[in-house]
N, C-alpha and C positions, 0 to 999 in steps of 0.2 A: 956830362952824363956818366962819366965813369966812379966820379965820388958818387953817384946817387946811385949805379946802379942795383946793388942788394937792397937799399930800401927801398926803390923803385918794382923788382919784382914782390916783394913781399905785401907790397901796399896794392899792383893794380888786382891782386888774390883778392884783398882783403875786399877792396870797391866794387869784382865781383861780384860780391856773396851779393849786396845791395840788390844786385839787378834783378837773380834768377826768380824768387817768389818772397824774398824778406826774410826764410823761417832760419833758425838752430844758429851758427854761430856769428851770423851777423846781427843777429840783434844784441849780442853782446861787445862786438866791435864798432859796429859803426851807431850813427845817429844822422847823417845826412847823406847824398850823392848827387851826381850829376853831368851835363851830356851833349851832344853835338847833332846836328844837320839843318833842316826846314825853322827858321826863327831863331838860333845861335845869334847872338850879337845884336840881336832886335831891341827894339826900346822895351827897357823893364817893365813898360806902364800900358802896356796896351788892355781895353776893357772887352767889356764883354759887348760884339758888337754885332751879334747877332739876335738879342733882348734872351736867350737861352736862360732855363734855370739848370744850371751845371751840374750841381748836386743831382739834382733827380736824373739828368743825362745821365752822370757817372754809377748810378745805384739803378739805370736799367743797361749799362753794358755790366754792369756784376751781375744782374739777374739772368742775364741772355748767356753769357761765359761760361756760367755755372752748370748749364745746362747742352754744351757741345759735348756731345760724345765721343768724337773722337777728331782730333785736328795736331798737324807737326809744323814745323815750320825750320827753316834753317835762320840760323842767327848769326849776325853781322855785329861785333863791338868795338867801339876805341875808348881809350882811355887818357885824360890827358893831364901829365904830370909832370912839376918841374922844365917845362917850354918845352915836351918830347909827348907825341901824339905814339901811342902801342896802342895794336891790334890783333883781332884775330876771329875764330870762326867758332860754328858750336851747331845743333842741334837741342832742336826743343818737343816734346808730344805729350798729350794729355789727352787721358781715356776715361769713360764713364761720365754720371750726372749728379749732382749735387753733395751728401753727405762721402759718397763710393767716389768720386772724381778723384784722380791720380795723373800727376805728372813727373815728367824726368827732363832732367837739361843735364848735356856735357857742353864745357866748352873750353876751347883752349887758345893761348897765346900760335902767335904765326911769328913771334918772334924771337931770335937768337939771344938777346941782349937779358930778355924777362921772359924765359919760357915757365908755362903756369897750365896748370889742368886742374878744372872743376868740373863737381859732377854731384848730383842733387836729386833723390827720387821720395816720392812719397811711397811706403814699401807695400807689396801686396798683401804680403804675409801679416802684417799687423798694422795699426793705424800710427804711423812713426814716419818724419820728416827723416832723412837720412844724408849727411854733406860730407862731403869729404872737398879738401882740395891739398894741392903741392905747389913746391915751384922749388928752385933749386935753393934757399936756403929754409923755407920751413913745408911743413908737413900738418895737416890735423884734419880729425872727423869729428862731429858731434849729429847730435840726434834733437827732438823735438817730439814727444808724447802727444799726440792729437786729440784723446779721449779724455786730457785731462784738460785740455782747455776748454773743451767743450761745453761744459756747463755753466762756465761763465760769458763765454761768447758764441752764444747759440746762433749768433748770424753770422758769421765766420766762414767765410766759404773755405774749406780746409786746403782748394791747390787751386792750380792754375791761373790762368788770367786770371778769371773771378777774386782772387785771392788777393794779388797781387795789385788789382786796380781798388780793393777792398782798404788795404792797409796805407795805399794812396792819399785814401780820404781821411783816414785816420791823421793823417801826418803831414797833410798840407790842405791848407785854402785855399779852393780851385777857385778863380774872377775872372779869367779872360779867358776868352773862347774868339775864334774866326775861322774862315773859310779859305783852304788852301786846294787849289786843284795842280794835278800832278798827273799832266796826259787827259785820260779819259777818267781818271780817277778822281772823287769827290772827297774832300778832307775834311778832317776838322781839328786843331790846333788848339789844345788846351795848358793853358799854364797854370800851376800855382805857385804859393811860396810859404814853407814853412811856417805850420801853427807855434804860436809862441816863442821862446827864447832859443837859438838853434845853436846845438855844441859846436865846436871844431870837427870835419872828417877828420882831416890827419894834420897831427901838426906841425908837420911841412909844409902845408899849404895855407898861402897868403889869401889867397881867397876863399870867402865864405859860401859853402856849397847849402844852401838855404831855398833854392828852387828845383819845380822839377814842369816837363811839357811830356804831352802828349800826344802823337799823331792820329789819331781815329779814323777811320773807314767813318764816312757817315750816311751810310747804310746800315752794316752791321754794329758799327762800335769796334772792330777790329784792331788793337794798339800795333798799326805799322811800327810807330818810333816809340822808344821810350827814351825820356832822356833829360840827368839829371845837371843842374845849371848852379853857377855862384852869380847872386845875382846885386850887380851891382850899380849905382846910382844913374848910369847913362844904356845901361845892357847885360844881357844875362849871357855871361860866359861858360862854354860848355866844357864838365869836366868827365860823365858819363854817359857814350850814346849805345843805347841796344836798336838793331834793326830787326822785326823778324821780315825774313824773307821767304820766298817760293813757298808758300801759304800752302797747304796740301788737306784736304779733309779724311784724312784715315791717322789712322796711329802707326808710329813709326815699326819697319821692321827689326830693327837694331832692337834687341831684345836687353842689351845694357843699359837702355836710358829708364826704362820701367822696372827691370828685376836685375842690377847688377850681380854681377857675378860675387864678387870682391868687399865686404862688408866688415868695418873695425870693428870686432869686439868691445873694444873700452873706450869707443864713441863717448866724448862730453856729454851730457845731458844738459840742454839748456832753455827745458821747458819753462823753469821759473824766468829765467832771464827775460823770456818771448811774450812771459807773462804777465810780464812789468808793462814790457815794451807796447802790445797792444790795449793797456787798462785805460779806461777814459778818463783823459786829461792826462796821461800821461805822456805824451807827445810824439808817442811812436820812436823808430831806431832807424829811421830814413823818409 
């Protein structure tokens, strides 16, 4: 652990960016991710065994998500790299409906070994993704122009869930779907696996991070888990898990996850990058 560990904090930064909504400088780092809990290790090949059409599933929980006014949630992740599982905590909220929807996430390492702070809003004041992260050997923020992807992708949900299970589709083929109950709670368990040729995450790792699962509420479509998988000939190994947790329907009072205080002037601009990365056919950057 101690050879790895500088590249280890700078990397689980970077496998961050993947989870919080996709936008500004991870679509210029990454291109896959991946994740842990409910189906980790399961047979790669499970079908769809509820006869469901997925697609239309996943394109009305984007339509439903789009239109929450205001919901937070606390968030739970690990990360697992190099045979060492890091973790840590976060907060998530997202206000308004459809074009106006705005969200924010911080979240940070609980660990001494990779301590890391991200933090992510879509800004009031102008229609701009804003990221910043740290960790003890790097530093960076970058930005994302919303009004200018607009016009090429009018269905684009610009934040939140909706967004986030939006660019899902984009970048993987959802086929297996089943039914997982947890308590009194009714599930639903979605897996895909990367459309087309899928790059390396990082290339330190032996495993190809080419799947991603879904936990859903199957009531609402709710993404309990999100969580991204290498998936391999006998089971998909988890290298990505987000949980949100303590579900809340109002927007957070924390007035830093929606209008930070703290904002980089000479933010990257990596709208063209985000503009590649969501083009069709082009295979998405996770």
């Amino acid at each position: 652990m101690k050879d790895n560990r500088f590249k280890l904090t700078a990397l689980i930064a970077v496998a961050l960016l993947a989870v919080g909504v996709g936008l500004g400088y991870a679509s210029q780092r990454l291109r896959d991710s991946s994740a842990s809990g409910v189906g980790a290790g399961d047979n790669a090949t499970s079908g769809n065994q509820l006869g469901l059409d997925i697609d239309l599933l996943l394109k009305n929980v984007v339509d439903r998500w789009q239109q929450v006014d205001a919901l937070t949630a606390d968030v739970n992740w690990q990360v697992h790299l190099f045979g060492h599982t890091l973790q840590g905590i976060g907060e998530y909220t997202q206000s308004g409906r459809g074009p106006a929807q705005r969200h924010g996430v911080i979240l940070k390492s609980t660990s001494s070994v990779a301590p890391m702070f991200f933090q992510q809003a879509v800004l009031a004041s102008e229609a701009v993704v804003w990221t910043q992260w740290k960790t003890n050997v790097e530093e960076s923020a970058s930005m994302v122009r919303l009004d200018d992807l607009a016009p090429a992708h009018q269905k684009m949900p610009r934040a939140g869930i909706a967004h986030l299970i939006w660019r899902m589709q984009k970048s993987y083929q959802f086929t297996s779907i089943e039914n997982v109950v947890q308590g009194q709670r009714q599930l639903l368990l979605v897996r895909g696996s990367k459309k087309g040729d899928a790059a390396a995450l990082f290339p330190f790792l032996r495993q190809q991070p080419n799947g991603v699962s879904l936990l859903l509420d199957a009531g609402s479509g709710f993404p309990h888990r999100i969580q991204w998988e290498s998936i391999e000939p006998t089971q998909r190994k988890p290298l990505v898990t987000v949980e949100l947790v303590r579900v809340r329907g109002n927007v957070s009072p924390n007035s830093e996850l929606l209008s930070p205080r703290t904002i980089v002037p000479d933010a990257t601009d990596q709208t063209e990058a985000y503009r590649m990365a969501v083009m069709a056919g082009a295979g998405g950057h996770y």
